[in-house]
C-alpha positions as CSV (number, residue, x, y, z in Angstrom):
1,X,0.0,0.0,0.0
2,X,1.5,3.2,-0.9
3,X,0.3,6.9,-1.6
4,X,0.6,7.9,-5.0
5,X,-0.1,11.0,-5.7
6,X,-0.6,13.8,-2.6
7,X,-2.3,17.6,-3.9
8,X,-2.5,19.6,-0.9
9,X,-4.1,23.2,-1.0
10,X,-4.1,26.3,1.3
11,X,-2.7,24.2,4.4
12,X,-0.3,26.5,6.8
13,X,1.7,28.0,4.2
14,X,1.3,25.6,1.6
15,X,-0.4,27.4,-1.1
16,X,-0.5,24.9,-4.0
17,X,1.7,21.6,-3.6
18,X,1.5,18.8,-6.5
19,X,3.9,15.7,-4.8
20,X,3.7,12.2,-6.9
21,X,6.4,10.0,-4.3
22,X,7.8,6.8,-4.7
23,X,6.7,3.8,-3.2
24,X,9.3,3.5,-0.6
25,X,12.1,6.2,0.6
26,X,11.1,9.6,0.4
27,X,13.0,12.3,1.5
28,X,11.9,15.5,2.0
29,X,14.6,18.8,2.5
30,X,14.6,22.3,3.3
31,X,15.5,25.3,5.8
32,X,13.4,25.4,9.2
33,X,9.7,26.8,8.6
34,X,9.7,25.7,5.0
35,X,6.9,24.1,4.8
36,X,8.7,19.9,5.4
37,X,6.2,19.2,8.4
38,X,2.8,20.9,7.1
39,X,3.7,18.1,4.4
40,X,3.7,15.6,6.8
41,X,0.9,16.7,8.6
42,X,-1.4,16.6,5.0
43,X,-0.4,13.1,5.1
44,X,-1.6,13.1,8.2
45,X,-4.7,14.5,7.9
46,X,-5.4,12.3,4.6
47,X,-4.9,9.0,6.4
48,X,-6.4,9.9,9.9
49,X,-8.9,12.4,9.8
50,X,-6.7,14.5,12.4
51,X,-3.6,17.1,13.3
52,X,-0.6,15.5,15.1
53,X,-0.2,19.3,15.7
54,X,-3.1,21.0,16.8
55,X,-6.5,19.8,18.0
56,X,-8.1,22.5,16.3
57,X,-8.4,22.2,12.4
58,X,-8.8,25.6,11.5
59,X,-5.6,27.0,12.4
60,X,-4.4,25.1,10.2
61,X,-6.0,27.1,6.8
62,X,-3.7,29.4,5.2
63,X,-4.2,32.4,6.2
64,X,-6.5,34.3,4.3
65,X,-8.0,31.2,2.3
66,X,-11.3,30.2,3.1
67,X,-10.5,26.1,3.7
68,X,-7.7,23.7,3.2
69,X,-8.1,20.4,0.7
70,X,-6.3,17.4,0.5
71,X,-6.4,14.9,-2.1
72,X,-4.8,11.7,-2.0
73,X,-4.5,8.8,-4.1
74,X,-3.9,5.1,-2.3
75,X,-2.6,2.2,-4.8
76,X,-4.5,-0.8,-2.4
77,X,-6.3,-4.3,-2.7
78,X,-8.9,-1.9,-3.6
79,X,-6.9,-0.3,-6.8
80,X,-6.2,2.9,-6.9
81,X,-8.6,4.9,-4.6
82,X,-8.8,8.6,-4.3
83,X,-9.2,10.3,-0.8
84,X,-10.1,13.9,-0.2
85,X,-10.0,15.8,3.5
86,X,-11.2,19.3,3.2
87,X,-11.3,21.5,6.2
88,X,-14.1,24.4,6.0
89,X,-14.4,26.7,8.8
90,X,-17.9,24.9,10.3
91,X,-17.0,21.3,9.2
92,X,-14.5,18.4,7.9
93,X,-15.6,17.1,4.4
94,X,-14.1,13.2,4.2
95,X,-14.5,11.0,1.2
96,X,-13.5,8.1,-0.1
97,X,-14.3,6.5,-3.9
98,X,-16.3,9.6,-4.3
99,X,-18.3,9.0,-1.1
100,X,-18.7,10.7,1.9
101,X,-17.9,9.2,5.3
102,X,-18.8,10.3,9.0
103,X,-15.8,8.8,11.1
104,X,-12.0,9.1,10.3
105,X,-11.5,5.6,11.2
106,X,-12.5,4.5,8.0
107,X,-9.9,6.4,6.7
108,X,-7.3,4.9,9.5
109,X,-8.6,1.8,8.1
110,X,-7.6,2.2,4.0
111,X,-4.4,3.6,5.0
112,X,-3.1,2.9,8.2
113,X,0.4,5.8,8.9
114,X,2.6,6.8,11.5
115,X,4.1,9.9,12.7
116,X,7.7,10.3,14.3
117,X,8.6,13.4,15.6
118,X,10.6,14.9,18.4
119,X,7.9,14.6,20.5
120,X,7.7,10.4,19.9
121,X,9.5,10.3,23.1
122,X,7.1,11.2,25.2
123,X,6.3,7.2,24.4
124,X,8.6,6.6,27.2
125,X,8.7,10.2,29.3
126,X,5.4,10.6,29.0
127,X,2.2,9.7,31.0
128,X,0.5,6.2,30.5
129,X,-2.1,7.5,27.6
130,X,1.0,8.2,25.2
131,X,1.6,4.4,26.0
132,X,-1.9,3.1,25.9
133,X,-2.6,5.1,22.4
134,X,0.3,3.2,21.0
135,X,-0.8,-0.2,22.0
136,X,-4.3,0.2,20.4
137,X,-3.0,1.5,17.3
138,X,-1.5,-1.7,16.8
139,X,-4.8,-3.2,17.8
140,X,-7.0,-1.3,16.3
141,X,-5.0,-2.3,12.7
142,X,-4.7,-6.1,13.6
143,X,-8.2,-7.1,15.5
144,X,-11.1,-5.8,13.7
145,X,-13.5,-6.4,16.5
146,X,-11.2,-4.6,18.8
147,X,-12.6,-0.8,18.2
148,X,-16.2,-2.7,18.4
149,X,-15.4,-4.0,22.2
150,X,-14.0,-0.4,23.0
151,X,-16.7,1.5,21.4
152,X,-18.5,-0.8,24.4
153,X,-16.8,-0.2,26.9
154,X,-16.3,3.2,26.8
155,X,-20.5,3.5,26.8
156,X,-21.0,1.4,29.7
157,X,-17.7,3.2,31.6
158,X,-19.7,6.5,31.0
159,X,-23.1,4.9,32.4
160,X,-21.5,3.7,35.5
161,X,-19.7,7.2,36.1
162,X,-23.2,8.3,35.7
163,X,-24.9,5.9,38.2
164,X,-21.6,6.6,40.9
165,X,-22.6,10.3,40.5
166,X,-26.2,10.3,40.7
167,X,-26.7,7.3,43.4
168,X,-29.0,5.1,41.0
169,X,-28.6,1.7,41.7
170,X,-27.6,0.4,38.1
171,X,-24.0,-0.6,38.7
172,X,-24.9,-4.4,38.3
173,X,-26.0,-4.0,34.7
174,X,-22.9,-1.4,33.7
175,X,-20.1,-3.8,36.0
176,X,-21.3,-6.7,33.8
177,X,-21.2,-4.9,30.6
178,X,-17.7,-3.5,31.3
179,X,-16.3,-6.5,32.3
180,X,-17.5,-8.6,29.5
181,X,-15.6,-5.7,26.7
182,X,-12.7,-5.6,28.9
183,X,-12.3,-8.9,29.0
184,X,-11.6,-8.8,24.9
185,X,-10.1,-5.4,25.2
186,X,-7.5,-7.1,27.8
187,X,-7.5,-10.7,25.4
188,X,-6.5,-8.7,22.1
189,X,-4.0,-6.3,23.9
190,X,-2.2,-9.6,25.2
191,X,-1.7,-11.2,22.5
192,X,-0.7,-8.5,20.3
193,X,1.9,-7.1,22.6
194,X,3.4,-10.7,22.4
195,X,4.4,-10.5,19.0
196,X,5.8,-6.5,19.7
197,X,7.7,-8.1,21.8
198,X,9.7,-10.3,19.9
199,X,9.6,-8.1,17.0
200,X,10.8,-5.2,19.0
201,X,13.7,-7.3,20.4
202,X,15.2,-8.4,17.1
203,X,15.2,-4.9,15.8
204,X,16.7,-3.7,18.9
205,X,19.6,-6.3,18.3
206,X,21.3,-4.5,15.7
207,X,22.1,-1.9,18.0
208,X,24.7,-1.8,20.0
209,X,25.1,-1.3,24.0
210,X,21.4,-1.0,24.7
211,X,20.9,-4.3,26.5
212,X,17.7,-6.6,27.2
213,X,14.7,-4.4,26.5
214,X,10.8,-5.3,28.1
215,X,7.9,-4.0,27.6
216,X,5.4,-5.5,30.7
217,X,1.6,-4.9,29.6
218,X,-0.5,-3.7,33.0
219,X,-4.1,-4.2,32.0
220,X,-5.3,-1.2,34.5
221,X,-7.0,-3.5,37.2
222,X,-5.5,-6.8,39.9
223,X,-4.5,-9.0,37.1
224,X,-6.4,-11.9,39.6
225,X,-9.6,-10.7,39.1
226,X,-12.2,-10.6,36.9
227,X,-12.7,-6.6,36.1
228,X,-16.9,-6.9,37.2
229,X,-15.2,-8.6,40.6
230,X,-12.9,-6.0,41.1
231,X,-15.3,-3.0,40.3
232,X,-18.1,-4.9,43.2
233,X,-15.0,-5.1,45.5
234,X,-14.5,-1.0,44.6
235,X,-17.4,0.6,44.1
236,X,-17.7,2.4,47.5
237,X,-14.1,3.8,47.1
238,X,-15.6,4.7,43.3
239,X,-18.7,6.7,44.9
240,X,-16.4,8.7,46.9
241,X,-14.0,9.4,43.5
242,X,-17.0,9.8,41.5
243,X,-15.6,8.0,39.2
244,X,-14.5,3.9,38.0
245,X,-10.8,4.7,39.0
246,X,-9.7,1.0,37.5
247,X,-10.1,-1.1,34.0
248,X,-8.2,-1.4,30.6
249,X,-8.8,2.5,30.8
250,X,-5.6,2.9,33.3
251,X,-3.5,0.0,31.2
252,X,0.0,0.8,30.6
253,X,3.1,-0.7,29.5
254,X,6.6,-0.5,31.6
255,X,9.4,-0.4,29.6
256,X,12.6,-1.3,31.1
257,X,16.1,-1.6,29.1
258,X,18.6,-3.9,31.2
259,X,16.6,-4.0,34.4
260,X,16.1,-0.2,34.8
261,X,13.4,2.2,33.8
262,X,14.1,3.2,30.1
263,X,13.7,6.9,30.9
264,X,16.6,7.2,33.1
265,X,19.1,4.8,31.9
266,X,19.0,6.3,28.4
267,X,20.0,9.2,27.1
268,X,17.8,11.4,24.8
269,X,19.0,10.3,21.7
270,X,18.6,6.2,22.7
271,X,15.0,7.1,23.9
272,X,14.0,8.4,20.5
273,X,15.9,5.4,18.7
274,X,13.6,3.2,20.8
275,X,10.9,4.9,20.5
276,X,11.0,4.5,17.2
277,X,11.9,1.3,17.0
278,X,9.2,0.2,18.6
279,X,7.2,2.1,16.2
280,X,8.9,0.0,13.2
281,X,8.3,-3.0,15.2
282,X,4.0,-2.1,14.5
283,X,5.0,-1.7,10.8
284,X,6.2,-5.1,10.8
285,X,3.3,-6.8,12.9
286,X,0.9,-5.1,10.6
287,X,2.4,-6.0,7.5
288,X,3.6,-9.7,8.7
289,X,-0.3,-9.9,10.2
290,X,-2.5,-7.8,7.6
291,X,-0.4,-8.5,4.6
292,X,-0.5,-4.6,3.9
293,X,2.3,-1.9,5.0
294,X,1.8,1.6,7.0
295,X,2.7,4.5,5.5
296,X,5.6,6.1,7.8
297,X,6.4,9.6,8.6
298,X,9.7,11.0,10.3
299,X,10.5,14.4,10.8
300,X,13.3,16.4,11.7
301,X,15.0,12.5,11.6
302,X,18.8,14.3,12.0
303,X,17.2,15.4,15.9
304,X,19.1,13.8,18.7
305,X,21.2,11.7,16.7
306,X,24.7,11.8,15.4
307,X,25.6,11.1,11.8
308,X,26.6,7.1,12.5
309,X,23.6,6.8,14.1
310,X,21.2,9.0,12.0
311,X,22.4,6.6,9.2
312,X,21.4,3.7,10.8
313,X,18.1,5.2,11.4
314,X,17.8,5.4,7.7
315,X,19.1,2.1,6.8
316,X,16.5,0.2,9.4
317,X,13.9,2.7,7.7
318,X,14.8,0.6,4.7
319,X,14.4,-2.7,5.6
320,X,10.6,-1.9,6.5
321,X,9.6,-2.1,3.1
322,X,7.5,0.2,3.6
323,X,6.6,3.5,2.2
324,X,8.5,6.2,4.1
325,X,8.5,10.4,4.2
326,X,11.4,11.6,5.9
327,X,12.3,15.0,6.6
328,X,15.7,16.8,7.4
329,X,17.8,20.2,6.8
330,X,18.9,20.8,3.6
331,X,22.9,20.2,4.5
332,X,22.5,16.6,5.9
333,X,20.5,14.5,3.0
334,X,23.5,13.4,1.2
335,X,25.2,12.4,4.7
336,X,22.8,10.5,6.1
337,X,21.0,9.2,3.6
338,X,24.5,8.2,1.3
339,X,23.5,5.6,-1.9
340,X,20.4,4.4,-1.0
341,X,17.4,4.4,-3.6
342,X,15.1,7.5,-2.2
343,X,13.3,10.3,-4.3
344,X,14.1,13.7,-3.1
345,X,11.8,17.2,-2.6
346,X,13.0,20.1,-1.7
347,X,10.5,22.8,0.2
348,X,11.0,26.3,-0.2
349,X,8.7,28.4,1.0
350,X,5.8,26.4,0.5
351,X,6.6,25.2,-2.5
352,X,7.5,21.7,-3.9
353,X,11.4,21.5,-6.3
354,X,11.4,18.3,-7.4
355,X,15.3,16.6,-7.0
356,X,17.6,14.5,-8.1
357,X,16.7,10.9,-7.4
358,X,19.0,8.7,-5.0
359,X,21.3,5.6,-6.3
């Protein structure tokens, strides 16, 4: 799966951008607020429905145009299917084949992508949603009936937060309900982080002085009880909070790299390579599961990491087989990136120069 052809209009200060990539290394250049990360981003937004970089859509219009569009065409099992995001002020406008659709997971669905920035770290620094977001994205990709049994549990979590609040005497019928989605939630989680796992590990063993790395899955309640048990055993301490404090809601992952928390034994620069490493390690579960690879997105790649190992970086990037959009400063493409066979773009004030290609 690859995206062939991306024509983004009136995003941040992309004006008018025409970009037709290759379907593997794609490298994208240019001097800091060029316009190489509202590139991503349109990417982004094609394949998700959503901003990595703001929660509000229309900051993202160019200023003084009245909406931003993005089309996108997505060589699939399907053929070649055209995708358009356009943002007006009052509303997002999705399509796909022509026809409109109401929730952006369809479009997480037909093109699965992920985005690696400086930020990635907070995988590891950050609080346990960062970790929990990353786990179901796996999910999500891998377990159709996964987003089904969420969808579920989140309703019936909402109804009991209701009934602690109000003092209605429902909690049987909501405890029953949770714990029946969170046991599939907590099932599908399991067995996918499994495979991460090992797939993690052998990517990791290329690199050099890092050690053993784990990643323990915490499935947010006493891992000997059943989660209706458990809420029964809580529920007073719940009324007082006002809230169900416990369930695959609070699930987290502790990642340790020889023994120790990986957040203090490694520098910086280690935490973003494992950070995205483990990212890599969802492109290959998905495409060694699904039979179908995720589009990848890394910007600002050079940040953190020294030439030896930003080249490494780009040589792993490689062996994904997937398609891949990588940003960096003008100076450092030929460095880092050396003889490898990539298609290059340079970004100049919001514009698109087509360059030479690699090898």
């Amino acid at each position: 799966m690859s995206l062939t052809r991306l024509l983004v209009r009136d995003l941040r200060n992309l004006s008018e951008v025409d970009l037709a990539p290759n379907g593997h290394l794609n490298i994208i250049q240019g001097e800091n607020g060029s316009g190489k990360s509202s590139l991503l981003e349109a990417i982004h937004l094609l394949s998700t429905g959503k901003s990595q970089r703001t929660h509000t859509l229309n900051h993202a219009i160019r200023e003084g145009a009245s909406a931003f569009q993005i089309n996108g065409w997505i060589a699939c099992d399907r053929g070649l299917v055209p995708v358009v995001h356009r943002r007006e002020p009052s509303q997002s406008i999705l399509r796909i084949a022509g026809k409109s659709v109401s929730a952006a997971s369809e479009l997480a669905r037909l093109m699965p992508s992920i985005s690696i920035s400086p930020e990635t770290v907070d995988l590891i620094y950050g609080s346990p949603g960062n970790r929990r977001r990353f786990l179901d994205w796996g999910v999500f990709h891998v377990e159709p009936i996964f987003h089904v049994a969420w969808i579920r549990y989140q309703r019936a979590l909402a109804q009991r937060n209701q009934a602690l609040k109000s003092g209605h005497h429902t909690f049987t019928v909501w405890e029953r309900e949770l714990s029946e989605a969170s046991g599939l939630i907590d099932q599908f989680r399991r067995h996918y982080i499994d495979g991460l796992c090992r797939t993690v590990a052998h990517l990791l063993s290329d690199w050099t002085d890092y050690g053993e790395l784990r990643i323990d899955y915490r499935r947010g309640w006493d891992d000997d009880a059943a989660l209706e048990a458990h809420l029964e055993r809580t529920r007073s301490r719940d009324k007082r909070l006002g809230f169900t404090r416990d369930g695959p809601h609070r699930a987290d992952l502790n990642i340790t790299v020889a023994g120790s928390p990986a957040a203090t034994r490694l520098s910086r620069g280690q935490v973003k390579i494992v950070t995205s490493l483990l990212w890599f390690a969802q492109v290959v579960q998905i495409s060694s599961i699904q039979g179908r690879w995720p589009v990848l997105m890394i910007d600002d790649l050079v940040a953190e990491l020294d030439p030896v190992q930003a080249r490494q970086y780009v040589a792993c990037v490689e062996t994904l087989g997937c398609q891949a959009f990588i940003t960096m400063p003008t100076p450092d493409v030929e460095t880092v990136v050396g003889d490898k066979d990539y298609e290059l773009f340079h970004v100049k004030q919001g514009k698109i120069i087509p360059g030479k290609t690699g090898k």
